[in-house]
N, CA, C and O atoms as a DFTB+ gen file, in Angstrom:
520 C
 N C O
     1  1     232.895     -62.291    -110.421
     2  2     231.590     -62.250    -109.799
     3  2     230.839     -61.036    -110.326
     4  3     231.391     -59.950    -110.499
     5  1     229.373     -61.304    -110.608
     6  2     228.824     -59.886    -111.097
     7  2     228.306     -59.170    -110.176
     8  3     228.297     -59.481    -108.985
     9  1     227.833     -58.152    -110.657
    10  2     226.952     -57.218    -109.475
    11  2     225.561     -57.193    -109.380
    12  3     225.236     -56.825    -110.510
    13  1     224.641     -57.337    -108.805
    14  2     223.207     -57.300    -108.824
    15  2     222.623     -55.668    -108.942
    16  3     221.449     -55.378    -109.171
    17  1     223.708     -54.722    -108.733
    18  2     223.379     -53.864    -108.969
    19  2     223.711     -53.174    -110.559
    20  3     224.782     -53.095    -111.160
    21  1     222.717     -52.849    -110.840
    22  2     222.765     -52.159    -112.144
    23  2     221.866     -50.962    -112.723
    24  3     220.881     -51.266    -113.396
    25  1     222.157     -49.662    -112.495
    26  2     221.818     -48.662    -112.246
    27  2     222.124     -47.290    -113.727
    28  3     222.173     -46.060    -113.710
    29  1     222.289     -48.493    -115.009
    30  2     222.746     -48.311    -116.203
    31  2     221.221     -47.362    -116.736
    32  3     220.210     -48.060    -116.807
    33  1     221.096     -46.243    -117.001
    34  2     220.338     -45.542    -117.321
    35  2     220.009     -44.253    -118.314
    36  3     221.121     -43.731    -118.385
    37  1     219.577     -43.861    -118.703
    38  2     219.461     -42.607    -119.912
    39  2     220.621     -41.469    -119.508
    40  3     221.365     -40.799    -120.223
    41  1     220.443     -41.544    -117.922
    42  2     221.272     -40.855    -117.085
    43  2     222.617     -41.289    -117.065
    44  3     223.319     -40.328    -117.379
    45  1     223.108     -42.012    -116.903
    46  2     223.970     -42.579    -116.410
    47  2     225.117     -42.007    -117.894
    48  3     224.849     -42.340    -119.048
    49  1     226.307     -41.163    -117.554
    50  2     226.981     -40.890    -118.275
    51  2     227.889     -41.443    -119.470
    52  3     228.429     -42.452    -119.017
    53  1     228.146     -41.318    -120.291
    54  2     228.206     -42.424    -121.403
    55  2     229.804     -42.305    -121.285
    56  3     230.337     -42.984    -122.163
    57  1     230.618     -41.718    -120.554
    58  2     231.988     -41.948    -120.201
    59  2     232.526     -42.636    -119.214
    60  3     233.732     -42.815    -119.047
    61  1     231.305     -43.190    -118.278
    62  2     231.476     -44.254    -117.767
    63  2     231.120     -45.272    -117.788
    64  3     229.917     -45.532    -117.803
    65  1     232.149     -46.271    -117.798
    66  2     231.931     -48.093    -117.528
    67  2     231.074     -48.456    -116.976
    68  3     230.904     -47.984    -115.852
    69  1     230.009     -49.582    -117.547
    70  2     228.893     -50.232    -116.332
    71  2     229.667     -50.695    -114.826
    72  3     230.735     -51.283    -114.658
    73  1     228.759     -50.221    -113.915
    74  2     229.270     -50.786    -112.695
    75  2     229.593     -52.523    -113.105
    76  3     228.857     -53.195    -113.829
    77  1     231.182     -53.141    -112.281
    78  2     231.406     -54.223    -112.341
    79  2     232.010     -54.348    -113.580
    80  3     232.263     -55.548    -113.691
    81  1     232.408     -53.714    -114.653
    82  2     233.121     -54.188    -115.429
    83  2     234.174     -53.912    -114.870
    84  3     234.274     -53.522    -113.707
    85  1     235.330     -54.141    -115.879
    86  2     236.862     -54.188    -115.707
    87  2     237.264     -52.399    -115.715
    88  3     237.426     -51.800    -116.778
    89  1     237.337     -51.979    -114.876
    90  2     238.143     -50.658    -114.575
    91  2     237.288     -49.137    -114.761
    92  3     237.603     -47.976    -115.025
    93  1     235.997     -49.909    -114.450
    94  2     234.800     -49.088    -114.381
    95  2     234.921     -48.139    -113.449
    96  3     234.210     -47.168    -113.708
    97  1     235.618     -48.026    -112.347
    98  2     235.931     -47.068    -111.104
    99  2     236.682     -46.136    -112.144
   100  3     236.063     -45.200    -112.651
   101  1     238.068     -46.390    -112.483
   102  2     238.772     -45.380    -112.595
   103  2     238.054     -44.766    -113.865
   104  3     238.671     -43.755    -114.200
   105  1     236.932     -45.022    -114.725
   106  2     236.320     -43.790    -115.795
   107  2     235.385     -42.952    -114.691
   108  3     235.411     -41.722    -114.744
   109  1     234.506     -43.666    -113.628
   110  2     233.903     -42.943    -112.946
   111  2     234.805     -41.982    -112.254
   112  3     234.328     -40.848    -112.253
   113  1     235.684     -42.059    -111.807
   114  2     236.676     -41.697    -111.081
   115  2     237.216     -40.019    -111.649
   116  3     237.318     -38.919    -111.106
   117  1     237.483     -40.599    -113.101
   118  2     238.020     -39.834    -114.054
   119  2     236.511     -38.480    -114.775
   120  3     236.561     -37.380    -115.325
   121  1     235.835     -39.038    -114.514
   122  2     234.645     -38.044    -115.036
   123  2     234.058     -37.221    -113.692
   124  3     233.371     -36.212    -113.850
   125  1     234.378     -37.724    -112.395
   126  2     233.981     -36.878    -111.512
   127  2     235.018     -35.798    -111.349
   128  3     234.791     -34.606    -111.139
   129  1     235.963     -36.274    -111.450
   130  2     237.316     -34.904    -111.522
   131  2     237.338     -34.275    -111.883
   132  3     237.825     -33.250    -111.406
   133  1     236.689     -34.389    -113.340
   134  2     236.499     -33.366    -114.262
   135  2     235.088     -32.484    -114.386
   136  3     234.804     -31.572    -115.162
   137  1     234.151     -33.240    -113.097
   138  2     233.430     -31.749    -112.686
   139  2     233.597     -30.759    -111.796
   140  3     232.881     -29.796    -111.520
   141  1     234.575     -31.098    -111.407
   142  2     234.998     -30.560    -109.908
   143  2     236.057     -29.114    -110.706
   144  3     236.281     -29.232    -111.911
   145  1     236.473     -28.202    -110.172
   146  2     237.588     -27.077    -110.745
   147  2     238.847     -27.769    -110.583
   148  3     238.798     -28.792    -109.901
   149  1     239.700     -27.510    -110.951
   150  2     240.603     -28.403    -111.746
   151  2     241.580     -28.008    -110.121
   152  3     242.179     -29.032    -109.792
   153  1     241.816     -26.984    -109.241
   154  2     242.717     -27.388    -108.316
   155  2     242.264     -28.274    -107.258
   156  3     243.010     -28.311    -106.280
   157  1     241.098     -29.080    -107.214
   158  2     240.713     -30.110    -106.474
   159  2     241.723     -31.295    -107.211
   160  3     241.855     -32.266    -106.467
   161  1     242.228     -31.381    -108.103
   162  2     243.362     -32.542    -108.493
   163  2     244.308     -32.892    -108.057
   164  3     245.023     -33.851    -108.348
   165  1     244.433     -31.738    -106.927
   166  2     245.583     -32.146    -106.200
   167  2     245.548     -32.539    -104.796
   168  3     246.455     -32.451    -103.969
   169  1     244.239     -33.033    -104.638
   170  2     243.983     -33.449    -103.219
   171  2     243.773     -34.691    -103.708
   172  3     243.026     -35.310    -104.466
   173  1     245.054     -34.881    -102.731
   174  2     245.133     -36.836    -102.573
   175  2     243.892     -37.773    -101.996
   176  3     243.722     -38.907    -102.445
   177  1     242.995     -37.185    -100.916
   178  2     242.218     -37.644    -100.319
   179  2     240.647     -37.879    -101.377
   180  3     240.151     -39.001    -101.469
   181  1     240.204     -37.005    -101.893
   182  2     239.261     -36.785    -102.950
   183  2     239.828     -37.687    -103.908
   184  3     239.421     -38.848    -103.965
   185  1     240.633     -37.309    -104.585
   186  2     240.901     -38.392    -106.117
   187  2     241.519     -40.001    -105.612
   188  3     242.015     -40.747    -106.457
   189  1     241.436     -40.329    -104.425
   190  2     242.154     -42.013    -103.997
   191  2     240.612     -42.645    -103.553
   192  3     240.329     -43.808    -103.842
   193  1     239.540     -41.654    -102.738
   194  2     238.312     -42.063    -101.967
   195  2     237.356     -41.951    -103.103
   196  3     236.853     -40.873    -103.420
   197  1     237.111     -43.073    -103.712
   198  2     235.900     -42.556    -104.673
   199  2     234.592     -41.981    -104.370
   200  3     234.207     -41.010    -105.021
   201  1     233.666     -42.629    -103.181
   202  2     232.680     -41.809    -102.586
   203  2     232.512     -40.799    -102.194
   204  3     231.462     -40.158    -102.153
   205  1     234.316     -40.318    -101.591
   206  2     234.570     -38.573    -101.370
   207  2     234.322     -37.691    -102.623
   208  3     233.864     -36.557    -102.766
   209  1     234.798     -38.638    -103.483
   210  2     235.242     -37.766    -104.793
   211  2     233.806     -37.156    -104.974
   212  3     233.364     -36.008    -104.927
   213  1     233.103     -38.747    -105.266
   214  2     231.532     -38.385    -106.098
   215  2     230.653     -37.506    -104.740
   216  3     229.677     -36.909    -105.195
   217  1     230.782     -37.373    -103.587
   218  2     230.029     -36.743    -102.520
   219  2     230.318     -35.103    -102.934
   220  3     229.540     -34.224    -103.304
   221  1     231.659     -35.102    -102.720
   222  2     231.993     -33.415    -103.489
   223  2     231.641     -32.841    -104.994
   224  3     231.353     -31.682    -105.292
   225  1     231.751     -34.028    -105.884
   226  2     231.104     -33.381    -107.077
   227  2     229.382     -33.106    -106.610
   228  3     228.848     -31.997    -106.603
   229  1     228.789     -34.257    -106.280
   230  2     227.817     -34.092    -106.060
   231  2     227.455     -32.250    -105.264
   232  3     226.679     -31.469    -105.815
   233  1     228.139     -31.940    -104.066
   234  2     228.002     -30.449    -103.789
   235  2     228.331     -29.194    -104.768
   236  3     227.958     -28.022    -104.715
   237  1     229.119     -29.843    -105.626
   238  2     229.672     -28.835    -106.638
   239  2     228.828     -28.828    -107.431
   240  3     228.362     -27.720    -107.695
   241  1     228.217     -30.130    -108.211
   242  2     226.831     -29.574    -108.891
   243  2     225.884     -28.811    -108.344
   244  3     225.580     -27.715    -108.816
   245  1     225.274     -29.382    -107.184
   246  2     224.202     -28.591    -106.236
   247  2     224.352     -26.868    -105.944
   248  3     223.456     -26.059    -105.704
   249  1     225.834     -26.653    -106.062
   250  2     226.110     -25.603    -106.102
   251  2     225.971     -24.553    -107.087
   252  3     225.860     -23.338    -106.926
   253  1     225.998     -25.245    -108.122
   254  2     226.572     -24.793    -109.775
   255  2     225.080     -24.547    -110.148
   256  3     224.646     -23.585    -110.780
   257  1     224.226     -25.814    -109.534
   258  2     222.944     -25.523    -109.911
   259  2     221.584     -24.161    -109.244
   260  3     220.654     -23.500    -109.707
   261  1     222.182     -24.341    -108.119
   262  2     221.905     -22.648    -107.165
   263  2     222.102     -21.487    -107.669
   264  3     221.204     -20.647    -107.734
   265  1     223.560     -21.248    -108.179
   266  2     223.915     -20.800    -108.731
   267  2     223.497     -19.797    -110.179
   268  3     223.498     -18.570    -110.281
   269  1     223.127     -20.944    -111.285
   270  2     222.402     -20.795    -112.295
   271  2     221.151     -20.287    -111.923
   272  3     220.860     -19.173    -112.359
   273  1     220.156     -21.020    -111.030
   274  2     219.192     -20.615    -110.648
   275  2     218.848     -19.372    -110.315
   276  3     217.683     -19.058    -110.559
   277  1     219.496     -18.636    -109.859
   278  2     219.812     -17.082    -108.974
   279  2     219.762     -16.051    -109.910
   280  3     219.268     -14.924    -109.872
   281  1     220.607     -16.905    -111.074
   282  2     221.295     -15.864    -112.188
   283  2     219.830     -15.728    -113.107
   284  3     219.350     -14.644    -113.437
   285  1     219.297     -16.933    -113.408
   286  2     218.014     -16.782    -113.882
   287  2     217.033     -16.015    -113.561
   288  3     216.429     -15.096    -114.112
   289  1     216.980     -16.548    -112.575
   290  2     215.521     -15.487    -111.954
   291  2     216.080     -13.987    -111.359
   292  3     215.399     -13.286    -110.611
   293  1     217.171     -13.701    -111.739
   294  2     217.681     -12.144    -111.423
   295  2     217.765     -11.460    -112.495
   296  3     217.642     -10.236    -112.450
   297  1     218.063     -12.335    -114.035
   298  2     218.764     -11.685    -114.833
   299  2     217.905     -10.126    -115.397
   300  3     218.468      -9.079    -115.714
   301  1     216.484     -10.388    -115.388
   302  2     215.537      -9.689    -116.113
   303  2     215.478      -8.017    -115.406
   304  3     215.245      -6.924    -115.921
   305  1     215.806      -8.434    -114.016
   306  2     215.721      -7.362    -113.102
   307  2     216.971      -6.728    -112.992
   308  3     217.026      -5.507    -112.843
   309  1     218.309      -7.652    -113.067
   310  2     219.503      -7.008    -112.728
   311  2     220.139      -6.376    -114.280
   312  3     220.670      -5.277    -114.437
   313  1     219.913      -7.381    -115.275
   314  2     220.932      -7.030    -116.358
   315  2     220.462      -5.701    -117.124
   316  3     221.419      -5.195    -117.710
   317  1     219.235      -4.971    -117.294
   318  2     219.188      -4.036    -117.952
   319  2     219.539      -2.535    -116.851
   320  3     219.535      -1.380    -117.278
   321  1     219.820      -2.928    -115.405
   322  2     220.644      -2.003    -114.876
   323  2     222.055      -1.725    -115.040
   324  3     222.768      -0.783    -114.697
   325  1     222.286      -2.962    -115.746
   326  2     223.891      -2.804    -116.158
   327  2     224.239      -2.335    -117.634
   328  3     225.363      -2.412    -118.131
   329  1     223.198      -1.877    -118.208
   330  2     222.940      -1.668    -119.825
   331  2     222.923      -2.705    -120.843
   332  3     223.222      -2.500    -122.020
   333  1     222.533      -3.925    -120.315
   334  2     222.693      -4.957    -121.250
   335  2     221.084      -4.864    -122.148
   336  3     220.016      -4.373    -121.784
   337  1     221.373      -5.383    -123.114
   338  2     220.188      -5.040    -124.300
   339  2     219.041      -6.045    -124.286
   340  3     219.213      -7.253    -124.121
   341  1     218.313      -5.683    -124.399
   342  2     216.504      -7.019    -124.116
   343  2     217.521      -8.119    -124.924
   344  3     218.114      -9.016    -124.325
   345  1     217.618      -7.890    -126.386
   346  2     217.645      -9.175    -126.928
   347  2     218.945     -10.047    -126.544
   348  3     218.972     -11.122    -127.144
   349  1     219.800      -9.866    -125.858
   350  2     221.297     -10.203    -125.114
   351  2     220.495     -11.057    -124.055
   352  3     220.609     -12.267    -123.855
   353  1     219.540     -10.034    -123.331
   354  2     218.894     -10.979    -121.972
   355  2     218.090     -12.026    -122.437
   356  3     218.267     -13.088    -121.839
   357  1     217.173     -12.031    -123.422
   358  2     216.541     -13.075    -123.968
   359  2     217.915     -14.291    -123.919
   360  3     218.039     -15.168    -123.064
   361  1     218.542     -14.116    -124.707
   362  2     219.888     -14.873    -125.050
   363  2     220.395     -15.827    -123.818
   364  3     220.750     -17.004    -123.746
   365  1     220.259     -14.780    -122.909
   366  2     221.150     -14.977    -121.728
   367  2     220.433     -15.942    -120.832
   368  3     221.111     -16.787    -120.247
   369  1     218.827     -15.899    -120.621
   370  2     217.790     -16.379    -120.507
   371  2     217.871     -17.844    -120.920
   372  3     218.247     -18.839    -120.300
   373  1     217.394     -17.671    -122.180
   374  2     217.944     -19.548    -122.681
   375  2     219.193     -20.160    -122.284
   376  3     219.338     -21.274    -121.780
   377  1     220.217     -19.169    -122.615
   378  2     221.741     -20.114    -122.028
   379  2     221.245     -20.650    -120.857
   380  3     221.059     -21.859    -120.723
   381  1     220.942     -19.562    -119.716
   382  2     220.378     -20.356    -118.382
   383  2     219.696     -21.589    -118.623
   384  3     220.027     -22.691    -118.186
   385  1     218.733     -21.323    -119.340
   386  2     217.510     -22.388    -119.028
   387  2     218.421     -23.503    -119.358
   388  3     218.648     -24.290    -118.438
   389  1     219.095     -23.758    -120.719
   390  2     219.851     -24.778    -121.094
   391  2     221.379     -25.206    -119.882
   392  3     221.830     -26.344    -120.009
   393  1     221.740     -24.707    -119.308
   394  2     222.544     -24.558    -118.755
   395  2     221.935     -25.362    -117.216
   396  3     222.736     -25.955    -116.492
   397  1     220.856     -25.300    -116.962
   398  2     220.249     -25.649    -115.772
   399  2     219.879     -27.105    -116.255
   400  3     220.076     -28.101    -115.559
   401  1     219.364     -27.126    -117.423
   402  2     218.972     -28.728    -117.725
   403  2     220.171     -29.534    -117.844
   404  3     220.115     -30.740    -117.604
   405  1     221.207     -28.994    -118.181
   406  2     222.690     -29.721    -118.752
   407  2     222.937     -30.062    -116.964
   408  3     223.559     -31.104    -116.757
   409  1     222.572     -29.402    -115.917
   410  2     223.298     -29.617    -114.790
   411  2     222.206     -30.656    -113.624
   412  3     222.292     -31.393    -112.641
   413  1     221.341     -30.147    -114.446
   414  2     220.398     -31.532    -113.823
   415  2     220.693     -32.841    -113.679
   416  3     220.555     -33.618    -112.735
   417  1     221.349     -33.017    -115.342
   418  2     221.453     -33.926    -115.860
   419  2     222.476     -34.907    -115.709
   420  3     222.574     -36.103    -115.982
   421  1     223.488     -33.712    -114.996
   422  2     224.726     -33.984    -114.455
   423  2     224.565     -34.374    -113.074
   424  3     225.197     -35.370    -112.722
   425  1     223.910     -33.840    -112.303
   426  2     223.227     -34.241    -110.821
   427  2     222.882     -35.500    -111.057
   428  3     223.553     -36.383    -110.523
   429  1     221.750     -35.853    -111.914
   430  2     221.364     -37.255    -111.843
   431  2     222.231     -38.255    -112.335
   432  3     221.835     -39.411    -112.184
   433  1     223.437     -38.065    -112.948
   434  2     224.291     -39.085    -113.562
   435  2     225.259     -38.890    -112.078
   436  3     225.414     -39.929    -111.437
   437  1     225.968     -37.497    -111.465
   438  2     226.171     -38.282    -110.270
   439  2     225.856     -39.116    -109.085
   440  3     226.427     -39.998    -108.443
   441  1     224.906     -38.590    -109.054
   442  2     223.910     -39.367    -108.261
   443  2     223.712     -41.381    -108.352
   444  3     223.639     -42.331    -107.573
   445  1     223.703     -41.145    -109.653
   446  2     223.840     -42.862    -109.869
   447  2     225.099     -43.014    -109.882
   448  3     225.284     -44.095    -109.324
   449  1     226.134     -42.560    -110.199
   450  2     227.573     -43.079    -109.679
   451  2     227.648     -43.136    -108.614
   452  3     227.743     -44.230    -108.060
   453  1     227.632     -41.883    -107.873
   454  2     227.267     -42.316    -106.274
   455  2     226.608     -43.779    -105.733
   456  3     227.388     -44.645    -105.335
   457  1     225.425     -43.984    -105.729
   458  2     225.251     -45.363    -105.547
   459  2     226.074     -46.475    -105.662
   460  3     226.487     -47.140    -104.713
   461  1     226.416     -46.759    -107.391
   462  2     227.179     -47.806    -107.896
   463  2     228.358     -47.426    -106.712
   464  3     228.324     -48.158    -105.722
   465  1     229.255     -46.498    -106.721
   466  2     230.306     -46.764    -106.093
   467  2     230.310     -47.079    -104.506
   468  3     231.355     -47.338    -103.910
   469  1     229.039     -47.033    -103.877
   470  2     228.726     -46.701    -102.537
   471  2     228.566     -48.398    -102.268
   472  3     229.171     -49.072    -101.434
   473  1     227.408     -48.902    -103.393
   474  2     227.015     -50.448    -103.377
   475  2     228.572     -51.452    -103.420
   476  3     228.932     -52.264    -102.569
   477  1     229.204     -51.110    -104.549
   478  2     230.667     -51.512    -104.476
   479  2     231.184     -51.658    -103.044
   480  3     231.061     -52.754    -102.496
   481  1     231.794     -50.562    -102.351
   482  2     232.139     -50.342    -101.207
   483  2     231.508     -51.478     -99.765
   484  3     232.022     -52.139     -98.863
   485  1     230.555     -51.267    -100.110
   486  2     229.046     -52.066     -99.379
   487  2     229.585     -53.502     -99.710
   488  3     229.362     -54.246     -98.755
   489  1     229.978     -53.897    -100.350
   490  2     229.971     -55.128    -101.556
   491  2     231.507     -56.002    -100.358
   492  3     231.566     -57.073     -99.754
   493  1     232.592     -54.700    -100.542
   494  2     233.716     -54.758    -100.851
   495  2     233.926     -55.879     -98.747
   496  3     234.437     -56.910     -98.311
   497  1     232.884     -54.340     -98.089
   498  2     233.317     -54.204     -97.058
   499  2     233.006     -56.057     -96.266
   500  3     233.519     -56.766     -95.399
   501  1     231.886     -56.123     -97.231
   502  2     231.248     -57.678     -96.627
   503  2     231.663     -58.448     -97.286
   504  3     230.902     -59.404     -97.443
   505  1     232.754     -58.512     -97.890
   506  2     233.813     -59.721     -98.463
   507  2     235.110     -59.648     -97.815
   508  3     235.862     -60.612     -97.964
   509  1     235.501     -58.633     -97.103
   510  2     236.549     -58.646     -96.082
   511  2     236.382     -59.209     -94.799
   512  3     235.447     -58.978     -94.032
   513  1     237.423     -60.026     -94.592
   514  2     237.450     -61.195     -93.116
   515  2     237.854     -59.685     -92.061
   516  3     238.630     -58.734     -92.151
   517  1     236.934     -60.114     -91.195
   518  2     237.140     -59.315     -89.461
   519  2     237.932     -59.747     -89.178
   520  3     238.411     -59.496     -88.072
């Protein structure tokens, strides 16, 4: 049976399977793990619940992306108190900027996994007999 949902996009990470193919969960599955810090691998509950999984990456980006953000708009003011050199902060500056778009980008590709796996679930729950 196919899915009516299809949420296949610029975004949508190129290490994962279109929703509804054959074993499309476990690449989604497998690429959210690997945004998460690596001792979240050992929680049984996160890596078995796929919506847990993608709900926590999802905070871990949001986080990552705060994060960056802070560092950006501080760096100009904080780093030459620490003796770091203009042209290092310039440097440091772009990494951010690039670093913030890379995590955007990552937000919006979880974000559509999220769905797909949520619609699945949705899918799953109204094909099961009460």
């Amino acid at each position: 049976m196919s899915q009516t949902f299809s949420p296949i996009s610029s975004d949508w990470p190129c290490q994962v399977k279109s929703p509804g193919s054959h074993d499309w969960e476990r690449t989604a599955n497998r690429w959210l793990r690997d945004l998460l810090p690596a001792r979240y691998a050992g929680y049984s509950t996160l890596t078995r619940h796929h919506v847990l999984l993608a709900r926590h990456a999802q905070l871990q980006v949001q986080h990552e992306i705060r994060a960056v953000r802070v560092a950006l708009q501080t760096c100009r003011a904080e780093l030459p108190t620490l003796g770091v050199a203009e042209a290092i902060i310039e440097n440091t500056i772009r990494l951010y900027a690039t670093e913030l778009e890379q995590l955007n980008r990552l937000a919006r590709g979880v974000r559509l996994i999220t769905e797909a796996l949520q619609a699945g679930s949705d899918l799953q729950r109204r094909r099961s007999p009460v």
